[in-house]
N, C-alpha and C positions, 0 to 999 in steps of 0.2 A: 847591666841594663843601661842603656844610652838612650838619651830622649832626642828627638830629631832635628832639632835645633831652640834656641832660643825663645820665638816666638808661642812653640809648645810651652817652654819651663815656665815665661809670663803666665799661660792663659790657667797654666797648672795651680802656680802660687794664685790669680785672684781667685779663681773656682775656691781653693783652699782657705782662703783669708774671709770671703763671701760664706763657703759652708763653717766657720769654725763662731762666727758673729751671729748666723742665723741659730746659729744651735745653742749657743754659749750667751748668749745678748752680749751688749756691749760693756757692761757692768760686772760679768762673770768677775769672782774672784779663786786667785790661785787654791787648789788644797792644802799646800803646806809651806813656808817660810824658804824653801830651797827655790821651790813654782816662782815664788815672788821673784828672790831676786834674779831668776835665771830671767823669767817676764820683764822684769824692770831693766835690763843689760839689755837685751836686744831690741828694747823698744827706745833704748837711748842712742847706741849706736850699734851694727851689725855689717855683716856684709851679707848682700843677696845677687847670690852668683859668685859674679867677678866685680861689682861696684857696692857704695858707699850706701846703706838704708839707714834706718831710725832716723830722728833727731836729725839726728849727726848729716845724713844725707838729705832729709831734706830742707835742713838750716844751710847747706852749702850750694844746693839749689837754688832758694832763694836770693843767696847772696851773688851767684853768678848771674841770674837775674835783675837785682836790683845794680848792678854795675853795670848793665848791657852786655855781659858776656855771653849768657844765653836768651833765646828767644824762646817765650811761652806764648806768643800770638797764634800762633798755627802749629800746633805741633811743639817740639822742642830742635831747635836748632842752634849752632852755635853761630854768634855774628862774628865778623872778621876779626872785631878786636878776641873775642873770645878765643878763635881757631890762634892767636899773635898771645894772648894769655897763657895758653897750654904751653906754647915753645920757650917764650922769652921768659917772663915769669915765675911760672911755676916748672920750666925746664924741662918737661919732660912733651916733645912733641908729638902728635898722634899720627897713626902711623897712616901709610899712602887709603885712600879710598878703595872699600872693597864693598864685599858683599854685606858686610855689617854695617848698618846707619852710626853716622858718627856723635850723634845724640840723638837719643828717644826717651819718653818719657818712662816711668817702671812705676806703678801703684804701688803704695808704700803700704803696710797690711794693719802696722800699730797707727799712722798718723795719719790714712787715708787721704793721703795727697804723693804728689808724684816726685819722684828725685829722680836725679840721671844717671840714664844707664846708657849703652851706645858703648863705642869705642872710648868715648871720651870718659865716661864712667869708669871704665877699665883701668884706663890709664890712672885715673885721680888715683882710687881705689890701691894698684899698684903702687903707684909712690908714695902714697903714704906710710903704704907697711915698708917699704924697701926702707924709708928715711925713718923710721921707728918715731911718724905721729902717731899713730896707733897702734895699738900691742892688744895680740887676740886676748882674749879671757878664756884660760882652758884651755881646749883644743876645740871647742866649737864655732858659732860664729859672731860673735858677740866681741866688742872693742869697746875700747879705754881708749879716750884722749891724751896721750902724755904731753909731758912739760911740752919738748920740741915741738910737739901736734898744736897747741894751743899757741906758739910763737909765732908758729908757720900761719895758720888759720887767720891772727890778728892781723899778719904783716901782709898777706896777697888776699883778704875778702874784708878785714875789716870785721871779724867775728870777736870775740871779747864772753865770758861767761862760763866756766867752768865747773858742773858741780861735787858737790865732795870734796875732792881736793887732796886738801892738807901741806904738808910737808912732803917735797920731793926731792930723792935724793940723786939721782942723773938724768941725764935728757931724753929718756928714752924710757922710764918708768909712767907707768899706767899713774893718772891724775885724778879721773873722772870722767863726768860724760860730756859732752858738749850742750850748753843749753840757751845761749845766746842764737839772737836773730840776726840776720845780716844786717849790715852795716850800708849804710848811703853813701854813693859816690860814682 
């Protein structure tokens, strides 16, 4: 089964996010100790679709925001420096204009606020598992911040804040979740 495009998968997950809060309230808690932490992983970082949610995505929302990368006045768009961000910066440029918006906004289901999804999503989302800042948990959809991921994050948004943690032993092991806010500049 194949859903018709993107716009259907949105209106699927808030319908979904909407019926699980009305049924559940907002204070539901998990049944068992597995419920928690699988609840507490994807509500730190996750992927939804093919871009960046939890925390995790919409701390890096924010952050492209409070830099002027992206625009939240109308919509979500990116501003020029943002579209000069994707390429030079963070390296990885997005791809010619098509039929997919190259940012939109995406409801986030655990933080009821928006991170980005679009092309641009895609891409982030992409490079960061390609460059091992994030490592699945499992095979599901749920992400770890590693070492490398929190290097990266401090060094092109200015993000800082790690939780859990610990001792890491290569650049590319799972750390924790992201929990810090953007950073001014």
């Amino acid at each position: 089964m194949r859903l018709a495009g993107p716009r259907v998968a949105q209106l699927i997950e808030d319908l979904a996010a909407h019926a699980a809060h009305a049924a559940h309230g907002a204070g539901a808690r998990p049944a068992t100790l597995r419920a928690a932490s699988a609840a507490r992983a994807l509500a730190g970082a996750r992927t939804c679709y093919d871009h960046l949610a939890g925390r995790l995505g919409v701390t890096i929302t924010d952050a492209l925001t409070a830099r002027g990368l992206l625009r939240q006045d109308a919509g979500f768009a990116l501003s020029d420096e943002g579209l000069s961000w994707f390429a030079v910066e963070l390296g990885a440029p997005l791809p010619a204009a098509g039929r997919r918006p190259v940012a939109r906004p995406c409801l986030d289901w655990t933080e009821r606020r928006h991170h980005l999804a679009g092309s641009a999503g895609a891409v982030l989302c992409a490079t960061a598992l390609e460059r091992g800042w994030v490592g699945r948990i499992g095979s599901g959809r749920a992400l770890s911040v590693t070492r490398a991921g929190h290097e990266a994050l401090e060094r092109l948004l200015g993000l800082t804040g790690l939780e859990g943690g610990g001792p890491v032993s290569g650049p590319a092991e799972p750390q924790g979740l992201l929990s810090g806010r953007a950073g001014g500049g």
